[in-house]
Backbone of each chain as ProteinMPNN parsed JSONL, in Angstrom:
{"seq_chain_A": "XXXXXXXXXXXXXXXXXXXXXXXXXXXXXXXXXXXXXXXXXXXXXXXXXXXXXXXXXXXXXXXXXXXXXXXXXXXXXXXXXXXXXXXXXXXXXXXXXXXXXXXXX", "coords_chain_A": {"N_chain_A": [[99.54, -144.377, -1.233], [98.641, -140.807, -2.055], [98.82, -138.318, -1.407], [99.067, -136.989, 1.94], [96.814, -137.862, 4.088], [94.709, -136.724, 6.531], [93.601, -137.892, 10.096], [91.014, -138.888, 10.569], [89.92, -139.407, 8.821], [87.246, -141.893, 6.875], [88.282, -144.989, 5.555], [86.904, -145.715, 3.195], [86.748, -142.393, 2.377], [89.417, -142.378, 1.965], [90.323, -144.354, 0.082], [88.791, -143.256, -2.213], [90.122, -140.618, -2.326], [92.422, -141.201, -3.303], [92.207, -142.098, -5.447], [90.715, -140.354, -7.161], [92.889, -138.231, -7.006], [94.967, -139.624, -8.659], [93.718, -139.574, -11.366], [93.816, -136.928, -11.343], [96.073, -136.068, -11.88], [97.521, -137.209, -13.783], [95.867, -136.391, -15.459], [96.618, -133.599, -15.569], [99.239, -134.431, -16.799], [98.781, -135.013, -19.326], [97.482, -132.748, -20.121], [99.641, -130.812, -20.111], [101.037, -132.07, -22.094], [99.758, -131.306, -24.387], [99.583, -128.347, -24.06], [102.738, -128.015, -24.402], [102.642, -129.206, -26.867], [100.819, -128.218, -28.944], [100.056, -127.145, -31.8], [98.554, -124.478, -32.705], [98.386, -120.554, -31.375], [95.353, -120.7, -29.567], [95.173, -123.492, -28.898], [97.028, -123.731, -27.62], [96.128, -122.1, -25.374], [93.676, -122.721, -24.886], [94.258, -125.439, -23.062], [96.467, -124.274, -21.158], [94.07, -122.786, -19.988], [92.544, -125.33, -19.254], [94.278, -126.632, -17.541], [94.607, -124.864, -15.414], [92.17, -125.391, -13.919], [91.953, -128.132, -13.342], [93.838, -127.435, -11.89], [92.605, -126.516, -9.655], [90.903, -128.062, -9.151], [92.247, -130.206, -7.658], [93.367, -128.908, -5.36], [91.159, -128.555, -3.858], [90.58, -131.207, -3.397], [93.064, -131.521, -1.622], [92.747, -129.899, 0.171], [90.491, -131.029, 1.373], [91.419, -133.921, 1.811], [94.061, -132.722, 3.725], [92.069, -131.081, 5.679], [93.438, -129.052, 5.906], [91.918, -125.822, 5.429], [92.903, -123.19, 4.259], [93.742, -124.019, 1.606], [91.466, -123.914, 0.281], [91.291, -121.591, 0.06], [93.056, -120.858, -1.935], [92.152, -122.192, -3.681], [89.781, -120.549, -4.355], [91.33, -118.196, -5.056], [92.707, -119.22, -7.816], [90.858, -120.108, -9.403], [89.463, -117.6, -10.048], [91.739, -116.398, -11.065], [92.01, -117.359, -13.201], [90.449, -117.305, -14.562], [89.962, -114.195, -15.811], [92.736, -114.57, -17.303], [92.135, -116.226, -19.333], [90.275, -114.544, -20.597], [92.011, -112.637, -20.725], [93.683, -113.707, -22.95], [92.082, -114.326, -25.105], [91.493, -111.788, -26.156], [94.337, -111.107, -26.682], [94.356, -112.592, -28.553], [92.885, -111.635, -30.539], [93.799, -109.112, -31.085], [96.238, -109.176, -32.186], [98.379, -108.546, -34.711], [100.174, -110.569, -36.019], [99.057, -112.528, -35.538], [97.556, -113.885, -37.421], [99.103, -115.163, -39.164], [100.781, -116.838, -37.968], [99.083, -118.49, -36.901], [98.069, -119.922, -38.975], [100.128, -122.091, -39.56]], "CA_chain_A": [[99.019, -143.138, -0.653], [99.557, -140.167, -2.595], [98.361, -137.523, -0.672], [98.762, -137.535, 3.419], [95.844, -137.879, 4.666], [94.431, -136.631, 8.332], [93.584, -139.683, 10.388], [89.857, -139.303, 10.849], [89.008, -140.233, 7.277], [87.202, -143.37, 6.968], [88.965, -145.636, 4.552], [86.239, -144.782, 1.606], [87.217, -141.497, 1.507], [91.131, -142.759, 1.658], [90.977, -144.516, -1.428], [88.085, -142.619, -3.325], [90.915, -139.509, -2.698], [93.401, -141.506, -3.561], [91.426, -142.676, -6.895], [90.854, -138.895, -7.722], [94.406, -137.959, -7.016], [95.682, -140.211, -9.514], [93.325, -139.184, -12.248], [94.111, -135.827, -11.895], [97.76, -136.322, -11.845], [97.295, -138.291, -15.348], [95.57, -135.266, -16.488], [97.655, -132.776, -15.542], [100.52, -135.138, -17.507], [98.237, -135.193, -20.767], [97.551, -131.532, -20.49], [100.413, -130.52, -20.386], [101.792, -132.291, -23.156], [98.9, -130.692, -25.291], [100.383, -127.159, -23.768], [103.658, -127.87, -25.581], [102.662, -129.571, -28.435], [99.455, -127.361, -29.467], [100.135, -126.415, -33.149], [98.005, -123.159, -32.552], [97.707, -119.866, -30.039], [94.456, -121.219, -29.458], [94.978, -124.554, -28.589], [97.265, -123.404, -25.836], [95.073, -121.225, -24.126], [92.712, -123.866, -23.563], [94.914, -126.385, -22.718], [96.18, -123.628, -19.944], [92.318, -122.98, -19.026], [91.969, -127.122, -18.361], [95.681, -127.04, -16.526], [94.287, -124.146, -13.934], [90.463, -126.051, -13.773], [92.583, -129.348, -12.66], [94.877, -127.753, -10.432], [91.884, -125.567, -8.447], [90.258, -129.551, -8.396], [93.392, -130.552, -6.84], [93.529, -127.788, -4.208], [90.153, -128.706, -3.296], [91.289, -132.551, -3.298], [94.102, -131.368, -0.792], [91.736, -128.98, 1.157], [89.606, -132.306, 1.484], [92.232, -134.636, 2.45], [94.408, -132.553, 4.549], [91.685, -130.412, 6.076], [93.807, -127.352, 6.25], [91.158, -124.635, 4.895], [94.085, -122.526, 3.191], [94.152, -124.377, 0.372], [90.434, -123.63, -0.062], [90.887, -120.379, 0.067], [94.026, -120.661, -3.115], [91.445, -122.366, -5.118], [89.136, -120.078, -4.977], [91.419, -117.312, -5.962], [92.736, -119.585, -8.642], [89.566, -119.94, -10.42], [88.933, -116.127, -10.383], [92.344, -116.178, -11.951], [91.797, -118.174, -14.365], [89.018, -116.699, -16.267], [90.793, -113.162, -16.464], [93.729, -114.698, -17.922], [91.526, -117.016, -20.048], [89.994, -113.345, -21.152], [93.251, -111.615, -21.539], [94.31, -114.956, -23.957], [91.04, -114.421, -26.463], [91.826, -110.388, -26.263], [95.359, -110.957, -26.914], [94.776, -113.221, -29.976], [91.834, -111.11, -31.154], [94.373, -108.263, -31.094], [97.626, -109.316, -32.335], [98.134, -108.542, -35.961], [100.686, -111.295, -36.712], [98.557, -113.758, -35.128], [96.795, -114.783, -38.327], [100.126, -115.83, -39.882], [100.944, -117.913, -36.806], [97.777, -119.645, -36.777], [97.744, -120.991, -40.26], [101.286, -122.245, -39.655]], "C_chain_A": [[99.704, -141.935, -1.302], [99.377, -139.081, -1.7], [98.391, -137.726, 0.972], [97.58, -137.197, 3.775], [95.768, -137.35, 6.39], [93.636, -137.833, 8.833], [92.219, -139.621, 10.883], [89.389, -139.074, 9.737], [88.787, -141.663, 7.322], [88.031, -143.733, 5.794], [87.969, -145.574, 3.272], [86.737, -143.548, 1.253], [88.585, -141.716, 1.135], [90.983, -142.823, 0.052], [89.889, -143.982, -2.444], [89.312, -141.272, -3.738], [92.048, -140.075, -3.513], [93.363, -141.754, -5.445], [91.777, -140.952, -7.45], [92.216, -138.347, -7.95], [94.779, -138.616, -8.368], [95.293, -139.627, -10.824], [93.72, -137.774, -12.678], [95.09, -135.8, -12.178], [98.168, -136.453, -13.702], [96.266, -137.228, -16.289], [95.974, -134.27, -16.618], [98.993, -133.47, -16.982], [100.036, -134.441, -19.046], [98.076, -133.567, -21.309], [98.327, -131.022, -20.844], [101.631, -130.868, -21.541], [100.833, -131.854, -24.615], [99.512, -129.092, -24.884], [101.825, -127.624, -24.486], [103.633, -128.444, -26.656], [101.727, -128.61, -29.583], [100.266, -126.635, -30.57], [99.736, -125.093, -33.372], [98.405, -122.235, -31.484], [96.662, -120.327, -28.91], [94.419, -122.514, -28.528], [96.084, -124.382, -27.326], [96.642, -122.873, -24.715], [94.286, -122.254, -23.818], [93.244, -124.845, -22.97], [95.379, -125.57, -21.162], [94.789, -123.336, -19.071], [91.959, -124.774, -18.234], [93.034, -126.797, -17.318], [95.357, -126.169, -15.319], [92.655, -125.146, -13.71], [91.517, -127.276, -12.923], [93.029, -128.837, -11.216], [93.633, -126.931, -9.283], [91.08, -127.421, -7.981], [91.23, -129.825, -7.677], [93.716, -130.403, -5.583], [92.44, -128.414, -3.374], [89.897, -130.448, -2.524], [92.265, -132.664, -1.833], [93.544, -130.89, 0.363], [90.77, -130.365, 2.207], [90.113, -133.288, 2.243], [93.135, -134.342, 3.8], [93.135, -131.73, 5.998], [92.041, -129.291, 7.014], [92.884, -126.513, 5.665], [92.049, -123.917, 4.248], [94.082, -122.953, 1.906], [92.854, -124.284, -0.368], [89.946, -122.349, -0.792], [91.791, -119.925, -1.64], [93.074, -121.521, -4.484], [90.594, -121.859, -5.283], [89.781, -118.683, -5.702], [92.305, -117.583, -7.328], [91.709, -119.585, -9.701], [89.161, -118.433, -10.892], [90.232, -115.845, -11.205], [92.412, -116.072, -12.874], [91.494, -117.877, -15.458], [89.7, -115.156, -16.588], [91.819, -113.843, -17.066], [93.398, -115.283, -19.289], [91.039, -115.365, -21.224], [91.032, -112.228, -21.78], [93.695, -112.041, -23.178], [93.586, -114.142, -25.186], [92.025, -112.702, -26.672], [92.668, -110.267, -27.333], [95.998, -111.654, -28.741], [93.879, -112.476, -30.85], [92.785, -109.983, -32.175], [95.481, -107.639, -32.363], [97.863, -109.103, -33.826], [98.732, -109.874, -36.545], [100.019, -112.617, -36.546], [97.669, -114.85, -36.716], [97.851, -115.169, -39.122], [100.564, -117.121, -38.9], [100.083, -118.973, -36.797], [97.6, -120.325, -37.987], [99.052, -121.976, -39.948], [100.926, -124.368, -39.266]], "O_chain_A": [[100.927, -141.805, -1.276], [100.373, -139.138, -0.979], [97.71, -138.672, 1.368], [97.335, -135.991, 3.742], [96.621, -137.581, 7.247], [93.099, -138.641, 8.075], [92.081, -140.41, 11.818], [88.32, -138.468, 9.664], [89.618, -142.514, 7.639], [88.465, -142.839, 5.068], [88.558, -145.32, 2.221], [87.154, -143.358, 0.111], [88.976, -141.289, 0.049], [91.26, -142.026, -0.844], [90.11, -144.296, -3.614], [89.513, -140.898, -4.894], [92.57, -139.373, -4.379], [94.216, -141.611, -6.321], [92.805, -140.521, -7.972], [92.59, -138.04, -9.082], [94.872, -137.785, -9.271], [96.196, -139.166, -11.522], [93.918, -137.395, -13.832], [95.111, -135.247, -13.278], [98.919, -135.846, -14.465], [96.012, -137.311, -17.49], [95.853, -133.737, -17.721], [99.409, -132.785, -17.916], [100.674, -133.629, -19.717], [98.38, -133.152, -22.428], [98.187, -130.532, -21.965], [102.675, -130.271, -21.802], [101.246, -132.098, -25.749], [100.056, -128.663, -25.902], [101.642, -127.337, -25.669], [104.535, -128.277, -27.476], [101.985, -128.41, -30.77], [101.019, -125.692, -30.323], [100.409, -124.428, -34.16], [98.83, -122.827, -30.492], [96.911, -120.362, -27.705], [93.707, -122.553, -27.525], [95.905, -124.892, -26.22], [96.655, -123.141, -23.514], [94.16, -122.692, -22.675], [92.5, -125.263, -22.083], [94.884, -125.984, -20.114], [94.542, -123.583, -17.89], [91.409, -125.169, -17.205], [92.627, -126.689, -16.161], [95.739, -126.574, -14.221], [92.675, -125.365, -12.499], [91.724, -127.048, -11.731], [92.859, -129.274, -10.078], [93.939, -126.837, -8.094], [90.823, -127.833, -6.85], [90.871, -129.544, -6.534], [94.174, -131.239, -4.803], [92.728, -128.799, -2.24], [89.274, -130.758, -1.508], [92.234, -133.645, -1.09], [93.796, -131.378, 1.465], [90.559, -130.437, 3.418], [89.515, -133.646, 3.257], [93.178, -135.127, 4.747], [93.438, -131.885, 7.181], [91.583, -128.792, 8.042], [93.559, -126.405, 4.641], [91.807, -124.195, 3.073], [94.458, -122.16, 1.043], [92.901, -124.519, -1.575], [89.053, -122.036, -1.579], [91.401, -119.018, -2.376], [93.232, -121.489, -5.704], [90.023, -122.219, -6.313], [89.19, -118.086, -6.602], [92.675, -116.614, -7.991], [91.861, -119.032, -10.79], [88.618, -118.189, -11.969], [90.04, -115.049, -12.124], [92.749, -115.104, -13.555], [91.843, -117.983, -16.633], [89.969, -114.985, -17.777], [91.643, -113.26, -18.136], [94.085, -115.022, -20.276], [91.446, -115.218, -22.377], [90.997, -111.423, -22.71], [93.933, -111.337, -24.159], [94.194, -113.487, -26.033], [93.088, -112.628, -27.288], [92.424, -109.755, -28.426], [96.942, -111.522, -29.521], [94.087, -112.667, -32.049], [92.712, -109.871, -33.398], [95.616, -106.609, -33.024], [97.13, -109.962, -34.315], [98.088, -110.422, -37.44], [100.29, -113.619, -37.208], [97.383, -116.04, -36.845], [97.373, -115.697, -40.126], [100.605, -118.281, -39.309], [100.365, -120.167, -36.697], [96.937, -121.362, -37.981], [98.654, -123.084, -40.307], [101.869, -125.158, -39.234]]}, "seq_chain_B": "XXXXXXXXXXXXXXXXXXXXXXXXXXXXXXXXXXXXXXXXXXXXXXXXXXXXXXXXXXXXXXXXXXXXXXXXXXXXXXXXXXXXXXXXXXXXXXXXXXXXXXXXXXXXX", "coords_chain_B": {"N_chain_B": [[73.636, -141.788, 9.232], [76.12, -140.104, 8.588], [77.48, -141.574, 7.672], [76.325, -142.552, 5.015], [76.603, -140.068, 3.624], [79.621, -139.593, 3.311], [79.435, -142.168, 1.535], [78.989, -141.26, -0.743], [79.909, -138.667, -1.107], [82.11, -139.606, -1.663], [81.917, -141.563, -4.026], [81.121, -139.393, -5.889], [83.577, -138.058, -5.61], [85.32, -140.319, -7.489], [84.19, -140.204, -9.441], [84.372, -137.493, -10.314], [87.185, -136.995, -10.857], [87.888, -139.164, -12.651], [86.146, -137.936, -15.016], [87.707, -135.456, -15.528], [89.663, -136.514, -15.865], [88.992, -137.635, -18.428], [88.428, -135.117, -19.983], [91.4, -134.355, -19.924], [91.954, -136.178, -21.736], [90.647, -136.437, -23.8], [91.279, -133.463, -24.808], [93.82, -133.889, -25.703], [93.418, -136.205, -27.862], [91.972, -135.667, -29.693], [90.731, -133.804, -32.674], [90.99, -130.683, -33.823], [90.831, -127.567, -32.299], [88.489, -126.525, -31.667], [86.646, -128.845, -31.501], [88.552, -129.888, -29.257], [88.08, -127.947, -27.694], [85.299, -128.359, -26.88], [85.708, -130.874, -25.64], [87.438, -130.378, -23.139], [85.837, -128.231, -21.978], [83.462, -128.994, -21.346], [83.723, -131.766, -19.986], [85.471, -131.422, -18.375], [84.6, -129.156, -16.911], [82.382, -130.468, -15.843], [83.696, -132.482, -14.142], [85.656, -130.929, -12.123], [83.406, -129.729, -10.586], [82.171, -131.433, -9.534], [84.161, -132.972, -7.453], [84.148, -130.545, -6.09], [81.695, -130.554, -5.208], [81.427, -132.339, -3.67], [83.145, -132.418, -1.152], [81.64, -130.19, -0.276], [79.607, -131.804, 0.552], [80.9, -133.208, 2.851], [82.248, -131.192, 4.26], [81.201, -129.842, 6.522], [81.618, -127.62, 7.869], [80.483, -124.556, 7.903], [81.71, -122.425, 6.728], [83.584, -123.493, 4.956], [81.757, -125.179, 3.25], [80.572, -122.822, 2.369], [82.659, -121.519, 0.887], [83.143, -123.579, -1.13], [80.692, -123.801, -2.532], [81.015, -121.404, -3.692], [83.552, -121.599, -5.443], [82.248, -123.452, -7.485], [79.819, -122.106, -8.603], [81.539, -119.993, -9.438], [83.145, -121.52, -11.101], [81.259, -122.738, -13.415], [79.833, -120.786, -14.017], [81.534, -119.35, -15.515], [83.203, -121.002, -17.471], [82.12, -121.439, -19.8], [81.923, -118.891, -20.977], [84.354, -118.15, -21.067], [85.222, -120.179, -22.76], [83.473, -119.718, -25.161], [84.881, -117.365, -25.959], [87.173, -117.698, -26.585], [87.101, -119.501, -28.856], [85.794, -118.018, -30.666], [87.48, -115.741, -31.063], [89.648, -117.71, -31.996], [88.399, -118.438, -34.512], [87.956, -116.061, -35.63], [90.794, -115.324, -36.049], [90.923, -117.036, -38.215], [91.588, -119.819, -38.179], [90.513, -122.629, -39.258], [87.264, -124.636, -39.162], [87.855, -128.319, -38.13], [87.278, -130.734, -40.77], [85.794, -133.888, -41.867], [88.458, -134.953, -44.701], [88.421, -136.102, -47.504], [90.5, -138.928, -48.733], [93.415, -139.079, -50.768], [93.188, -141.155, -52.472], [90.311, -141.347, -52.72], [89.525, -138.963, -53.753], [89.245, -139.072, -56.427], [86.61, -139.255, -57.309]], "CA_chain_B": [[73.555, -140.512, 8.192], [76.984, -139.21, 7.918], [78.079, -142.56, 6.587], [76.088, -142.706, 3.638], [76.927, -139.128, 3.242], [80.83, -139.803, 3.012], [79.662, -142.833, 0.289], [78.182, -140.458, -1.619], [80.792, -138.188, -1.232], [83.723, -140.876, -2.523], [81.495, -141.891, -5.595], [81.1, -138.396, -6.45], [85.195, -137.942, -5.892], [85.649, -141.213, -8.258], [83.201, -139.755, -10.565], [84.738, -136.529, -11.38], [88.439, -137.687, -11.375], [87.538, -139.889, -14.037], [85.692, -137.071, -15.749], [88.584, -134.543, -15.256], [91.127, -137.191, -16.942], [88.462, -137.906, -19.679], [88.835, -133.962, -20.423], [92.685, -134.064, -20.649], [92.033, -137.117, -22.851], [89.836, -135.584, -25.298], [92.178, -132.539, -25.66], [95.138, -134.394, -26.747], [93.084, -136.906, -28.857], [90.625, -134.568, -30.992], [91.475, -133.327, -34.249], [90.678, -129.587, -33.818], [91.016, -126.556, -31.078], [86.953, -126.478, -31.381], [86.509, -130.108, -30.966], [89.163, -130.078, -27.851], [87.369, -126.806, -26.309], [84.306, -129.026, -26.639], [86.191, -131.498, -24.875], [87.819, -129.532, -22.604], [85.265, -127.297, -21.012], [82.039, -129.76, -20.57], [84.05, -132.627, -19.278], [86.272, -130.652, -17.23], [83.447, -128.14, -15.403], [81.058, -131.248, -14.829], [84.601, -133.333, -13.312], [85.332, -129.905, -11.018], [82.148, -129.267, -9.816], [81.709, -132.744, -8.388], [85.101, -133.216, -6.739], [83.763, -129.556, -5.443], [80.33, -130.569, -4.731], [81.821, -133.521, -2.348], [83.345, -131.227, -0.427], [80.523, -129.668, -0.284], [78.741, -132.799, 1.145], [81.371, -133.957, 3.946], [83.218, -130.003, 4.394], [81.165, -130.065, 8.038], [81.552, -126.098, 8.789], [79.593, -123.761, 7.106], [83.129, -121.738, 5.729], [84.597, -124.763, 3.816], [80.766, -125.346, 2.365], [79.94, -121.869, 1.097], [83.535, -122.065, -0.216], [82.991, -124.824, -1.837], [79.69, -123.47, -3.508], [81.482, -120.092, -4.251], [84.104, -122.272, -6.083], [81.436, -124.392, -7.883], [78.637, -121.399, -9.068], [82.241, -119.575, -10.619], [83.237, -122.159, -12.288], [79.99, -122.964, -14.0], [79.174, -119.327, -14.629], [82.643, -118.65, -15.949], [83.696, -122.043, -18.341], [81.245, -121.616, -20.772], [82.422, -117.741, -21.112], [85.807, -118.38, -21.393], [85.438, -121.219, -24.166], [83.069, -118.983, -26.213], [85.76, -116.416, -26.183], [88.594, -118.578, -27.057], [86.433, -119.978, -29.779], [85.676, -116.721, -31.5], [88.646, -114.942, -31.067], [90.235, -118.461, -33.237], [87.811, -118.38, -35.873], [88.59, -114.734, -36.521], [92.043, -115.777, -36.825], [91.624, -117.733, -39.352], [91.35, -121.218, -38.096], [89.195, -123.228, -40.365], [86.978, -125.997, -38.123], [88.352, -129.689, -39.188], [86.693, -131.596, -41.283], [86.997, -134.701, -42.671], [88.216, -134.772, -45.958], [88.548, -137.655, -48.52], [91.74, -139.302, -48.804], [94.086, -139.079, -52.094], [92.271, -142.43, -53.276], [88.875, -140.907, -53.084], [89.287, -137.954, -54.817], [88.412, -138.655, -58.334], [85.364, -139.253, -57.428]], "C_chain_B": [[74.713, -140.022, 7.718], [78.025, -140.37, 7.137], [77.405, -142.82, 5.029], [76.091, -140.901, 2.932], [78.338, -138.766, 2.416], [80.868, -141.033, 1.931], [79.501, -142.38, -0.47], [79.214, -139.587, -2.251], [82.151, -138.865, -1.803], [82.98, -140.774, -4.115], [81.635, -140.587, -6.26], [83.118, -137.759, -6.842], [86.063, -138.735, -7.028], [85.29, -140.134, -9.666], [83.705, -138.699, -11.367], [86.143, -136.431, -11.369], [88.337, -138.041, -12.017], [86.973, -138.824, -15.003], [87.34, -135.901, -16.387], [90.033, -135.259, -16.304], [90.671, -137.349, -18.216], [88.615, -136.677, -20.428], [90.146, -134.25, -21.105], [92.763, -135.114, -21.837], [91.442, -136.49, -24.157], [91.081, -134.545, -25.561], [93.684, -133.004, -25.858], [94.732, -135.324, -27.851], [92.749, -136.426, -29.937], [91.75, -133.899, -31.901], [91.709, -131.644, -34.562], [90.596, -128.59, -32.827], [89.276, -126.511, -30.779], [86.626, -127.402, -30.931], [87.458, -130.225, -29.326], [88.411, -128.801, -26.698], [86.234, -127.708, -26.052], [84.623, -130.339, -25.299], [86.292, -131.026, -22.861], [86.703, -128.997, -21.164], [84.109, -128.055, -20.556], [82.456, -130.843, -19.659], [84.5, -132.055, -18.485], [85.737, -129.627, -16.24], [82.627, -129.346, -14.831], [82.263, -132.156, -13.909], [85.227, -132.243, -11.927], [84.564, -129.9, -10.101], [81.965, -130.421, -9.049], [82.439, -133.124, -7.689], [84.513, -131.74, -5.374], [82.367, -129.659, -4.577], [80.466, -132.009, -3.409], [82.581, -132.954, -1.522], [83.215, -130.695, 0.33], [79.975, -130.449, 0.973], [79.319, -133.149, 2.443], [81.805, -132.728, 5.181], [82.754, -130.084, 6.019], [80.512, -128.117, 7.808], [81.335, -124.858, 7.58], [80.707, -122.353, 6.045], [83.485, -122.616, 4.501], [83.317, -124.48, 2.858], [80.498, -124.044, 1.788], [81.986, -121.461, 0.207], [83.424, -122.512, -1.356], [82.061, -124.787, -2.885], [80.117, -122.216, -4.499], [82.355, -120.592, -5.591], [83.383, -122.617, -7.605], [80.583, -123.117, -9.143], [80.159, -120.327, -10.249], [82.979, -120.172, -11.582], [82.3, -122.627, -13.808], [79.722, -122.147, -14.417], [80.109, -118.724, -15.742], [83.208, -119.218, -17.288], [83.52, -121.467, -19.903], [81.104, -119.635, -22.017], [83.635, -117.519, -21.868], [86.239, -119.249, -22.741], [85.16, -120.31, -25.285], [84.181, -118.131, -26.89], [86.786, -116.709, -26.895], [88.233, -118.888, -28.775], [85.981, -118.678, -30.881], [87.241, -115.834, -31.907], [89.565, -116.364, -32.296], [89.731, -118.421, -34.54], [87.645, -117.017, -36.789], [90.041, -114.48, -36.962], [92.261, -116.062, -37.995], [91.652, -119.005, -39.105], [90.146, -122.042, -38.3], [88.766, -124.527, -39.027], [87.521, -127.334, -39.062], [87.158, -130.088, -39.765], [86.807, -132.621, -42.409], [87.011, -134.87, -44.511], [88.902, -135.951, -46.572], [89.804, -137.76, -48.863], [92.29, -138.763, -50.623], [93.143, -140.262, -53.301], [91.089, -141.862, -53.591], [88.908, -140.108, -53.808], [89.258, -138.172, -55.924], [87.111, -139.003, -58.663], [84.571, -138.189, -57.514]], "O_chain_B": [[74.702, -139.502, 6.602], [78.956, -140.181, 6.353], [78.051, -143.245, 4.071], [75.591, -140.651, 1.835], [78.436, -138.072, 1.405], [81.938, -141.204, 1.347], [79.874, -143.022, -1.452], [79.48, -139.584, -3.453], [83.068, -138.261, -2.359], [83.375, -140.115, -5.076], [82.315, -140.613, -7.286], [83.648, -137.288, -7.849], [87.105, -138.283, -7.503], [85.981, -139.566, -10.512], [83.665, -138.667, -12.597], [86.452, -135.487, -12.096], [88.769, -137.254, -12.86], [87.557, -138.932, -16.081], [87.754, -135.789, -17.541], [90.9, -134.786, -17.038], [91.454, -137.285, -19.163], [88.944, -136.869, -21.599], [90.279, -134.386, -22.321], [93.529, -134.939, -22.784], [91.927, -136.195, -25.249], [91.845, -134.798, -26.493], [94.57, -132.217, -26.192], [95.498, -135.388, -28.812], [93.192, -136.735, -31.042], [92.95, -133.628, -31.864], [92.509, -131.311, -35.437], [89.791, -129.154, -32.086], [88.895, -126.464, -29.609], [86.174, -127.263, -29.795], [86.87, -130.671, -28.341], [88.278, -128.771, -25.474], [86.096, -127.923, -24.848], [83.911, -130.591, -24.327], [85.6, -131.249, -21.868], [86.74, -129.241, -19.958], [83.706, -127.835, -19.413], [81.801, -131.02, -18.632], [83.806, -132.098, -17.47], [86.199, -129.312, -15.143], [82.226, -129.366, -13.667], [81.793, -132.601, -12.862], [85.251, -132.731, -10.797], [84.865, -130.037, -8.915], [81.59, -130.321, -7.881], [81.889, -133.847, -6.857], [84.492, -131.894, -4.153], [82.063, -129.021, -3.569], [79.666, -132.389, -2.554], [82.296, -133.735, -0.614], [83.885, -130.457, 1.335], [79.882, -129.979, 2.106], [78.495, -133.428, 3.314], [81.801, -132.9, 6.4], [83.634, -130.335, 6.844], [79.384, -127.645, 7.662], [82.047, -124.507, 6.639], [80.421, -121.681, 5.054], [83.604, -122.299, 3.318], [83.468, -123.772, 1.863], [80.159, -124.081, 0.605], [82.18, -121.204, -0.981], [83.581, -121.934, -2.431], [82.227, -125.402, -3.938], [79.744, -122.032, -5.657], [82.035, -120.15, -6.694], [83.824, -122.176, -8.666], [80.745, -123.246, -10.356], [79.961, -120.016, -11.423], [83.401, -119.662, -12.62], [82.732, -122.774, -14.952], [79.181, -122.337, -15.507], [79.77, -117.92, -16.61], [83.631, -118.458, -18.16], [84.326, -121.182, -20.789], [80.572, -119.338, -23.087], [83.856, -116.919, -22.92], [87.2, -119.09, -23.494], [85.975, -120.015, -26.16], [84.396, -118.147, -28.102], [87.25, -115.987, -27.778], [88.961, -118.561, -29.713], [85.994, -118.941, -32.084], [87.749, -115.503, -32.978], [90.055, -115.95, -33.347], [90.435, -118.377, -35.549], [87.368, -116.85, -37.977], [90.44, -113.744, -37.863], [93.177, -115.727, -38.747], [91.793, -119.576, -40.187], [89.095, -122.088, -37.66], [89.534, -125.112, -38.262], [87.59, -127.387, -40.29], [86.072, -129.79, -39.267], [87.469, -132.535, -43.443], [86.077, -134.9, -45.311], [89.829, -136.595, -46.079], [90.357, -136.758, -49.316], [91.567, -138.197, -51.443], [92.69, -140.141, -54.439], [90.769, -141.852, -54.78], [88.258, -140.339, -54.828], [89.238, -137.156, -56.618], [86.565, -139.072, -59.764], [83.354, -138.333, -57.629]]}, "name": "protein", "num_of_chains": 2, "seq": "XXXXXXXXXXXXXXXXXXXXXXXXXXXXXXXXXXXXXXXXXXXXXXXXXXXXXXXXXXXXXXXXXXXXXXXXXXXXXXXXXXXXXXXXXXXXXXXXXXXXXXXXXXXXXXXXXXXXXXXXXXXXXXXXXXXXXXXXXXXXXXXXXXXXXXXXXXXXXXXXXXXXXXXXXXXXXXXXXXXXXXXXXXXXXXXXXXXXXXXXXXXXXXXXXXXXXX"}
């Protein structure tokens, strides 16, 4: 059980959450080892764009399982995060002068 | 009814967990920042949206569910925004797309 559960889930949703949980977990891991390995600017930013997309599934995972509503409410202003920051990223590499020395590297 | 609602709702929870890991898989496997956005953003909005869209299906109270759709319609509207962007803004960098190129052996052909 990774997640506590509230006790009027049937046992399908138990271990379908429990299934999901894991996967994301295991993609969070992978992401994040593409966030520090990523040879590029580039290839971090999206690697951060998947790592917020996971964790707002997550929230919603948690929202689901525990059925506190709060955590409903942090993934939706995660996702609205997201994409401005995702927008600042492109901007910021569009911008940057040294960035095209970096990026061949 | 609300039992084959909550099976529905699991498969769909399986469904885009598995999707969602197949994302992070692609972007550490793939050869290229274009190839991993490709990755990235189709696997990873359609593995979202369905953990979101089950949710959706079981949530009960009409807050959680338009939540849940609010969630869903900005992710979907937003992904496919955000990649483009990423994706332009690299290739004005300067980052050539991969492609594959013929080993040491091949070349004297």
């Amino acid at each position: 059980m990774i997640i506590e559960h509230r006790h009027d889930l049937t046992w399908m949703m138990q271990v379908a959450i429990d299934i999901a949980a894991l996967f994301i977990i295991a993609g969070l891991v992978l992401t994040t080892v593409r966030l520090i390995r990523g040879p590029t600017l580039p290839d971090r930013v999206v690697a951060l764009d998947l790592l917020t997309m996971l964790l707002v599934a997550f929230l919603t995972l948690f929202a689901l399982a525990t059925g506190v509503n709060a955590y409903l409410d942090a993934a939706v202003v995660l996702a609205l995060v997201a994409f401005l920051a995702t927008v600042a990223f492109a901007r910021f590499i569009d911008r940057s002068p040294q960035s095209k020395e970096d990026a061949t590297k | 009814m609300t039992g084959v609602l909550e099976g529905v709702a699991a498969v769909l929870l399986v469904l885009g967990g598995f999707l969602a890991f197949a994302a992070a898989l692609g972007l550490v496997r793939m050869q290229d920042v274009y190839i991993r956005m490709h990755a990235s953003t189709k696997a990873g909005t359609l593995g979202v949206g369905l953990i979101v869209l089950s949710l959706v299906l079981v949530g009960g109270e009409s807050s959680v569910v338009g939540k849940g759709l609010a969630i869903f319609a900005f992710i979907v509207l937003t992904a496919p925004i955000g990649a483009h962007l990423i994706g332009r803004s690299a290739y004005r960098c300067g980052i050539r797309p991969w492609s594959h190129r013929p080993s040491k052996e091949d070349s004297s052909r």
